[in-house]
VOTORTOR-259265 format. One record per residue (C-alpha): residue in three letters; x, y negated, z. Coordinates in steps of 0.02 Angstrom, whole numbers, plus 50000, padded with zeros to 5 digits. Example, Ala and Ser with C-alpha at 12.3 -4.5 7.8 and 13.67 -1.06 7.14 Angstrom:
2
ALA506155022550390/SER506845005350357/
END
This chain:
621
UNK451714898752266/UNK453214904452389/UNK454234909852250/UNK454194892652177/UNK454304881952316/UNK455914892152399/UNK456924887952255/UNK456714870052268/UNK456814868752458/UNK458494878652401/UNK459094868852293/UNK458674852552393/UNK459864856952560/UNK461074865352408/UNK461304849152346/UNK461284839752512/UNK462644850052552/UNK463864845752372/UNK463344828652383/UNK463584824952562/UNK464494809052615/UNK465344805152782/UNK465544790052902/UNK466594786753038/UNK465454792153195/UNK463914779853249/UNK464254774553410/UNK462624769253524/UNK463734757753605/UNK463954746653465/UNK462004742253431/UNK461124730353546/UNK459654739553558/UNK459134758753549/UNK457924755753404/UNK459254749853310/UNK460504765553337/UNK459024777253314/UNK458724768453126/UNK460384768653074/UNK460784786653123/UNK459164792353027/UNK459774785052868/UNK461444792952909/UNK460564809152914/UNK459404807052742/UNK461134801352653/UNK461324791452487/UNK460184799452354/UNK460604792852167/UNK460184797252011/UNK461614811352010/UNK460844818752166/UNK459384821252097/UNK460164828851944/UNK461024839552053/UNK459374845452146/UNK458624849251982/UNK460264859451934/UNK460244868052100/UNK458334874252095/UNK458634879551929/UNK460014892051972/UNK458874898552110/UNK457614902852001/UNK458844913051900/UNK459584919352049/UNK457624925652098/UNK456994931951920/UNK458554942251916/UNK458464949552103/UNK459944938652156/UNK459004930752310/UNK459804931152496/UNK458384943852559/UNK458664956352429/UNK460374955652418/UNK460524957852607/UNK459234974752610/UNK460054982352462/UNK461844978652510/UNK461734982052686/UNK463384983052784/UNK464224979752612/UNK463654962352625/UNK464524956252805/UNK466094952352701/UNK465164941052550/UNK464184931952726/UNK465884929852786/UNK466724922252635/UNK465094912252625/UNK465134902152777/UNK467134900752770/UNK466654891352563/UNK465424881552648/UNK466564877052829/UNK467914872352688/UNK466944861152574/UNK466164851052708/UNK467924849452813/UNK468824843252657/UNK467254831152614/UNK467584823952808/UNK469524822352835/UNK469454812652650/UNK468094802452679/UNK468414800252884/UNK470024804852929/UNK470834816653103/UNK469024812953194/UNK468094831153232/UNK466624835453107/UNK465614838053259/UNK466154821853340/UNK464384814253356/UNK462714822153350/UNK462324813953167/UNK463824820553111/UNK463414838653159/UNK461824837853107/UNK462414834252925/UNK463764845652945/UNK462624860852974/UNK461284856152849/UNK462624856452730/UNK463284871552767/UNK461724882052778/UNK461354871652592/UNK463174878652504/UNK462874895552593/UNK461224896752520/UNK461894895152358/UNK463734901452347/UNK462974920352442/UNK462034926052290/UNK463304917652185/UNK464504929052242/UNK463344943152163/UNK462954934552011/UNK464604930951953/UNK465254949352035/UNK463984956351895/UNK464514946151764/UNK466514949551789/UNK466364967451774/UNK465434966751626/UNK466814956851544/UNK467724968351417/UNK469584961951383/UNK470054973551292/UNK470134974751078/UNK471364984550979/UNK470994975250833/UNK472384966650742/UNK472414946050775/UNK473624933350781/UNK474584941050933/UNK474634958850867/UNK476324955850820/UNK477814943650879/UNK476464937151009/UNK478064927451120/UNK478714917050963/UNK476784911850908/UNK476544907251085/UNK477964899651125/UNK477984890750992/UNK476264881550997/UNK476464878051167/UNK478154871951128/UNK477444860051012/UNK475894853551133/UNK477414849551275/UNK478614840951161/UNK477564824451181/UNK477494824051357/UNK479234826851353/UNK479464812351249/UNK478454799951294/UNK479074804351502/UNK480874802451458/UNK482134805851544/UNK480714814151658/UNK479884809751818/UNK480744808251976/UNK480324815352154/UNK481084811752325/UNK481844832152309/UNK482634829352162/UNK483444813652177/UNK484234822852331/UNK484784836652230/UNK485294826652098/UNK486344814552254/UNK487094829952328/UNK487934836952147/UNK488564817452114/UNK489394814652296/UNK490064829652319/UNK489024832952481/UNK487904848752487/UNK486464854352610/UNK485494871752609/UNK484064860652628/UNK483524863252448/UNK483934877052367/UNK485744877452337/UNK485754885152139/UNK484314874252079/UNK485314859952168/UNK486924864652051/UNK485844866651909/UNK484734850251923/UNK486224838951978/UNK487394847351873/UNK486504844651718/UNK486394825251765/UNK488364825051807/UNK488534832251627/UNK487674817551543/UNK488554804451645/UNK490144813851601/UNK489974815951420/UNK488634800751375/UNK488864789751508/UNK486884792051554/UNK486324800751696/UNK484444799651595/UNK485124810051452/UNK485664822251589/UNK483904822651693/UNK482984822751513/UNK484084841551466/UNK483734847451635/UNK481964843751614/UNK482034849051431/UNK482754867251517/UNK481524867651653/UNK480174866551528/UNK480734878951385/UNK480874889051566/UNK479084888451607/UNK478564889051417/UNK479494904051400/UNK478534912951549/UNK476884905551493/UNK477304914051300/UNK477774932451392/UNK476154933551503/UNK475154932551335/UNK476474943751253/UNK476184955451390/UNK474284955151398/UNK474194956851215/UNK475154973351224/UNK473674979051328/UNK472534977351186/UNK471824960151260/UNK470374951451151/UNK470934937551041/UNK469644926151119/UNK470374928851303/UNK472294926051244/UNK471744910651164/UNK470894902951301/UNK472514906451415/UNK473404898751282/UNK472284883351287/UNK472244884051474/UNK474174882651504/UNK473914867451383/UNK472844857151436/UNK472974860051638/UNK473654842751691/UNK474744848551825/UNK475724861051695/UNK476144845751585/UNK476274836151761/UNK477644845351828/UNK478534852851695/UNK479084835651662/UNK479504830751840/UNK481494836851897/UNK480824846452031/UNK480894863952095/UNK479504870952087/UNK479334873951915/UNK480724884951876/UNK480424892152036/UNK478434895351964/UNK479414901451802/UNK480304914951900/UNK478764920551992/UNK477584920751839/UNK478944933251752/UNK479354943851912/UNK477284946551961/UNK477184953151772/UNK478494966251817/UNK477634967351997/UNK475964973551908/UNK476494981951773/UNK477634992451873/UNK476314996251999/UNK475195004751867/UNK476825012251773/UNK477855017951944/UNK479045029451834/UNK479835016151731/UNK480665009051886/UNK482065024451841/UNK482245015051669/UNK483795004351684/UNK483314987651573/UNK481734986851679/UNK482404991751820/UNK483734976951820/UNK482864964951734/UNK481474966451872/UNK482914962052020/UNK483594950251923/UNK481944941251903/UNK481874942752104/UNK483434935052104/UNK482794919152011/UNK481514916552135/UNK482574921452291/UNK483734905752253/UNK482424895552151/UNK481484892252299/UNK482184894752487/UNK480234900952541/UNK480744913852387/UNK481594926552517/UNK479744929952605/UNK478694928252438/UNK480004946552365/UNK480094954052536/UNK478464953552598/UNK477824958552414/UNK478934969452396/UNK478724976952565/UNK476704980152511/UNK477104987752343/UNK478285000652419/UNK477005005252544/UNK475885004952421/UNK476935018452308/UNK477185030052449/UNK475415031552470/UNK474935034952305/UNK476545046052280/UNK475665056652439/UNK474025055452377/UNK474575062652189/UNK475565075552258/UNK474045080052354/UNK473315084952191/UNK474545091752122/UNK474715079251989/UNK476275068952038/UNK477905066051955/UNK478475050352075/UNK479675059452187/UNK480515055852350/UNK481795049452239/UNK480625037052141/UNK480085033152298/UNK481685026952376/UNK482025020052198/UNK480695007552225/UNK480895002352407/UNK482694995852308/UNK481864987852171/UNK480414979352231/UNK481524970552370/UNK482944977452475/UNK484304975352309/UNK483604959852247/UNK483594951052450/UNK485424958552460/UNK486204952252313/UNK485344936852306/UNK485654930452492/UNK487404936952443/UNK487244926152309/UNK486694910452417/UNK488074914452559/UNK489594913052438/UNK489024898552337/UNK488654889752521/UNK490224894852585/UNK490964886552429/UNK490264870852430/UNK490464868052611/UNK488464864452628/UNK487894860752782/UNK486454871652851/UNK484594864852835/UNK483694862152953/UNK482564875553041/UNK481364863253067/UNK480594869352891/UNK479764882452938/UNK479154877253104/UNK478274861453028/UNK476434869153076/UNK476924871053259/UNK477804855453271/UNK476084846853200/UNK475124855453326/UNK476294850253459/UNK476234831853412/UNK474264831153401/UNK473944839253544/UNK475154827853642/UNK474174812553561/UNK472674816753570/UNK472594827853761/UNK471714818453933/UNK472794828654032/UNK474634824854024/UNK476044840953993/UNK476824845754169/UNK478354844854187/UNK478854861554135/UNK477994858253969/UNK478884843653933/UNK480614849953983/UNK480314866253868/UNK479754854353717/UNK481314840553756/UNK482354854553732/UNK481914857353546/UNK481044841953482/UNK481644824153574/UNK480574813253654/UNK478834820353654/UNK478064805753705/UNK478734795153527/UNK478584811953446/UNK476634810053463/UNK476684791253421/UNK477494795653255/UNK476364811653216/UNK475394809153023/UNK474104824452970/UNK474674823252784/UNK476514825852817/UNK477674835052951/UNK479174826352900/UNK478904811453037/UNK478854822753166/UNK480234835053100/UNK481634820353119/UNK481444824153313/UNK482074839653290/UNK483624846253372/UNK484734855253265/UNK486014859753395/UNK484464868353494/UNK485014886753546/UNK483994901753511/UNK483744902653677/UNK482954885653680/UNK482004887653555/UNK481034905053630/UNK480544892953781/UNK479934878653659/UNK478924894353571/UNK478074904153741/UNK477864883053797/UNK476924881453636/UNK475984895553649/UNK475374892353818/UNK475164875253793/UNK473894882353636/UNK472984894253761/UNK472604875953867/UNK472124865653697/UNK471564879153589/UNK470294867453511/UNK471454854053485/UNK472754865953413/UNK471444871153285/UNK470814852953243/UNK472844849853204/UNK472824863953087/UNK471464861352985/UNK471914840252973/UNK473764849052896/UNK473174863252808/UNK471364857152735/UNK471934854052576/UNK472614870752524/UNK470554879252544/UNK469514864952519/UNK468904862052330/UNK468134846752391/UNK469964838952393/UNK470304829152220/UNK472324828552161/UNK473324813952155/UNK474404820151997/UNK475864809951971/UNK477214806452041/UNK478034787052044/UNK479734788952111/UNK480734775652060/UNK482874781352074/UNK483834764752028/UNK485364774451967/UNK484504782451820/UNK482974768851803/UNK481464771351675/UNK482524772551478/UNK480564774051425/UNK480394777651233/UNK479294759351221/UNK478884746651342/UNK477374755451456/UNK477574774551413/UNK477754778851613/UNK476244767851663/UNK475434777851467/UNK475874792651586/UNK475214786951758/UNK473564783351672/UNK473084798651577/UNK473634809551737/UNK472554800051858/UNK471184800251722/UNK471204818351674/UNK471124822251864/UNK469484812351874/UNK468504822551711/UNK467544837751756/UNK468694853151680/UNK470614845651708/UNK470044841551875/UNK469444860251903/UNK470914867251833/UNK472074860351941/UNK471204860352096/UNK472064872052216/UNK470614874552352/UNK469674880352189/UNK470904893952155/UNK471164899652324/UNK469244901952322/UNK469264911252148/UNK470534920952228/UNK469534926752373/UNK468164929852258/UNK469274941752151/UNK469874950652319/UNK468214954352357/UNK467814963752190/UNK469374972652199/UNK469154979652397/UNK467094983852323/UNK467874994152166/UNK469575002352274/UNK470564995352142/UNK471804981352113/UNK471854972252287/UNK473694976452309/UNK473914964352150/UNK473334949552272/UNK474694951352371/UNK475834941352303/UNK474634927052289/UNK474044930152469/UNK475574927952525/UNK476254913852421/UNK474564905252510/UNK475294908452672/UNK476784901152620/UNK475724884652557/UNK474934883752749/UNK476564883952835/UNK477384870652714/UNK477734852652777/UNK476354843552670/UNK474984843552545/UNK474594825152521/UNK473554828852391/UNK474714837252265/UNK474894853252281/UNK476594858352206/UNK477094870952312/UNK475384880652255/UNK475744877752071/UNK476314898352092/UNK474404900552122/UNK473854890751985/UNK474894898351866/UNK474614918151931/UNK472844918751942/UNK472154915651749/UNK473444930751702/UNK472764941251873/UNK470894937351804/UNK471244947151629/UNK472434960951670/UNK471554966351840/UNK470044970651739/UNK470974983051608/UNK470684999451645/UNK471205009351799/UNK472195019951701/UNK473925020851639/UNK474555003651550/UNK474835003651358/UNK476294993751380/UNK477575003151294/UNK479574993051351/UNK480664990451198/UNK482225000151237/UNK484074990451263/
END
């Protein structure tokens, strides 16, 4: 009898826990009597159960009894795993912390998720519910993955010329959005970048190459059509064939490694009908050539980290910097995506070089060795902040603003100002004056989605030596507050690890120098709609969900750290996701993280060819 009633009691809190809805916080104060505030927290405990609970319940217990029949349940997996299994319990609870926080700040907003005794109550159930089912999960779909077989040298449709045929049907799946969104979509960046190019005045605050490229192109329409939307539409068109073009080589590349016909095709179909691809690539922004440029350099990245002796070839050796290059000014975050990467790979190769030689089996020299510290980062970094230093010093740009990259702290600082009984001493407030003005209106102006708000109280003119003091006055002012410096980051950074977060898509930016020259009367709103309604269906909505992919991520780690193989190809991504934390916003549109989105489906096929040599063979010239 046990063995059927665990899987329903399973399945119950399982889907408690994915169907759990939050309040604001019942407070006893606000019920005239206690009878009342006892009722109404009870049926804040039980929840809302519909019909698509209880479809969800049914779904649940029947994955538990798969999970049982094939040895899969916690108990089991626990005794036969032993140590082994700390890390899985680990990722568990951080799935099931994630889930439920994103579930709370988008149904509740900055309160705590333990802020009443209800709350934490439901909070825990929930948990305990996801981590009863996403533990063995871990197991079952670890079991299934390496089972998956890639790899097919028979002859398909990609055997030969596999970048045209791609290309080219992806080409012709795009040319409708392009059409229909003309001249292209319009965000707050771009119509800066665009501004800067048109005036004459230039800021490092976007990068300063895209800037040229993006404004440039719309000073060439106005110049030689008299439109600034012809202009926007060929940088978009560019932008596009861009990210088409590094789409086409990641299937030309896997399909050199002998990859099934079936898995190609379903990448194919995946970078077609992923809403934010279509999304972005038609929005003059910078992220997507700046995805483009990282999609092409992380092929190089893995393939040379399986093939370390073609770094002494010279087309892949300086094709592989100059694709560094392109994301080094593409993207000013670019600079810590190539160095820290880079900085892991080399590592990486002198370990292996020692270990080989070890066995006697190694032909990657010292000299291959110092040939790669150069090629995965210290050339590319050189040339291209070169690069960025005489087109700056050009131009005349003024310097952005440092305030970037301390947007996190800056957040932190203004919620725990709000939000603390105790006021800052004096010293506190003196070191924090000194870098961001007026703490006291900083904290009245502080917003969890966005840093920006609090950024304008920045002092650029702040001295290095100033800013140290703000820095050891933040981080004792943390060591007071540490809860409240934690509640700040996960209201700013939720987004980024929570699949529970849903994407608003689309972008709305109206720019009254180029307006809407819409191919009919309603294409834009044609476009607002079937964005907003592909992110509410099941699989578009999966797709481009970025806590999702993190998690998939993490999952993939895992495998790779149980095999020894293949973690050092989640750098890159890891780090990218650090990036994402740090960055001034999510608001529920993850562009920074469409790198993520657009690394992992390739990661997913190619980390599961052999361990061996690739088959790649590099065309020479």
């Amino acid at each position: 009898m046990k063995k059927y009633i665990s899987p329903v009691i399973s399945g119950y809190l399982s889907a408690y826990g994915l169907c759990v809805v939050y309040h604001a916080p019942l407070l006893k104060e606000n019920f005239e009597e206690g009878v009342d505030y006892i009722t109404a927290s009870v049926y804040e405990l039980l929840g809302d159960y519909s019909f698509s609970f209880f479809l969800i319940w049914l779904l649940c217990t029947a994955v538990f009894f798969l999970f049982s029949k094939n040895g899969y349940s916690l108990k089991k997996l626990i005794a036969s795993d032993g140590k082994k299994s700390i890390l899985p319990m680990i990722l568990g609870i951080l799935f099931s912390f994630s889930f439920v926080l994103g579930r709370y700040f988008t149904s509740v907003g900055t309160g705590g998720l333990f802020a009443s005794l209800i709350n934490s109550i439901k909070t825990i159930l929930s948990m305990f519910g996801l981590f009863l089912l996403f533990f063995p999960a871990l197991y079952y779909l670890k079991g299934l993955y390496e089972k998956a077989v890639f790899t097919d040298s028979r002859v398909s449709f990609f055997s030969k010329h596999a970048f045209p045929k791609a290309f080219g049907i992806l080409f012709i799946f795009y040319l409708p959005f392009l059409i229909l969104s003309f001249p292209g979509n319009l965000c707050y960046d771009g119509i800066g970048q665009i501004e800067q190019v048109l005036y004459g005045s230039f800021s490092t605050h976007h990068p300063l190459i895209h800037t040229l490229w993006a404004g440039g192109m719309a000073l060439l329409g106005k110049n030689l059509f008299s439109s600034l939307e012809i202009g926007i539409f060929l940088y978009v068109l560019m932008q596009t064939l861009l990210l088409l073009a590094a789409f086409a080589a990641s299937i030309a590349f896997l399909a050199k490694q002998n990859v099934r016909p079936a898995a190609l095709w379903c990448l194919l179909v995946l970078y077609c009908i992923t809403p934010i691809y279509t999304n972005l690539a038609t929005t003059a922004v910078k992220d997507v050539p700046f995805t483009a440029f990282v999609l092409l350099y992380y092929i190089f990245y893995a393939f040379l980290l399986r093939n370390p002796g073609q770094i002494r070839r010279i087309p892949v050796h300086v094709s592989f910097v100059i694709l560094q290059i392109g994301v080094i000014v593409m993207r000013n975050n670019g600079l810590a995506l190539v160095a820290l990467s880079g900085i892991a790979a080399s590592l990486y190769m002198v370990i292996r070089g020692k270990k080989d030689a070890g066995k006697n089996k190694s032909q990657f020299k010292i000299g291959n060795l110092l040939l790669s510290f150069g090629a995965f980062f210290a050339e590319s970094i050189l040339i291209g902040e070169c690069i960025l230093l005489i087109v700056s010093f050009s131009l005349q740009a003024q310097k952005g603003s440092r305030a970037e990259i301390f947007s996190l702290p800056f957040q932190q600082i203004a919620y725990t100002v709000k939000y603390s009984d105790k006021p800052l001493t004096q010293r506190e407030y003196a070191a924090i004056e000194t870098v961001l003005d007026q703490p006291e209106i900083l904290a009245q102006n502080y917003n969890p989605d966005i840093a920006d708000p609090v950024k304008a109280f920045y002092k650029k003119d702040s001295t290095l030596k100033e800013n140290i003091a703000f820095f050891v006055s933040f981080t004792g002012l943390g060591l007071k507050h540490p809860i409240l410096y934690t509640k700040a980051f996960l209201i700013h950074t939720y987004g980024w690890y929570s699949p529970a977060v849903s994407n608003v898509i689309r972008y709305e930016t109206e720019w009254d120098p180029a307006g809407k020259s819409e191919i009919f009367r309603g294409a834009h709103k044609c476009m607002i709609f079937l964005y907003r309604f592909a992110g509410r269906t099941v699989l578009p909505g999966i797709l481009e969900n970025i806590g999702l992919a993190v998690w998939i991520l993490a999952f993939l780690t895992w495998v790779f750290l149980r095999r020894k193989k293949n973690v050092i190809l989640t750098v890159p991504l890891w780090i990218h996701f650090l990036v994402c934390l740090a960055s001034p916003c999510f608001i529920q549109h993850p562009r920074y993280g469409l790198p993520i989105l657009a690394l992992l489906p390739f990661l997913c096929i190619y980390a599961t060819i052999g361990a061996g040599e690739d088959k790649t063979t590099v065309q020479k010239g």
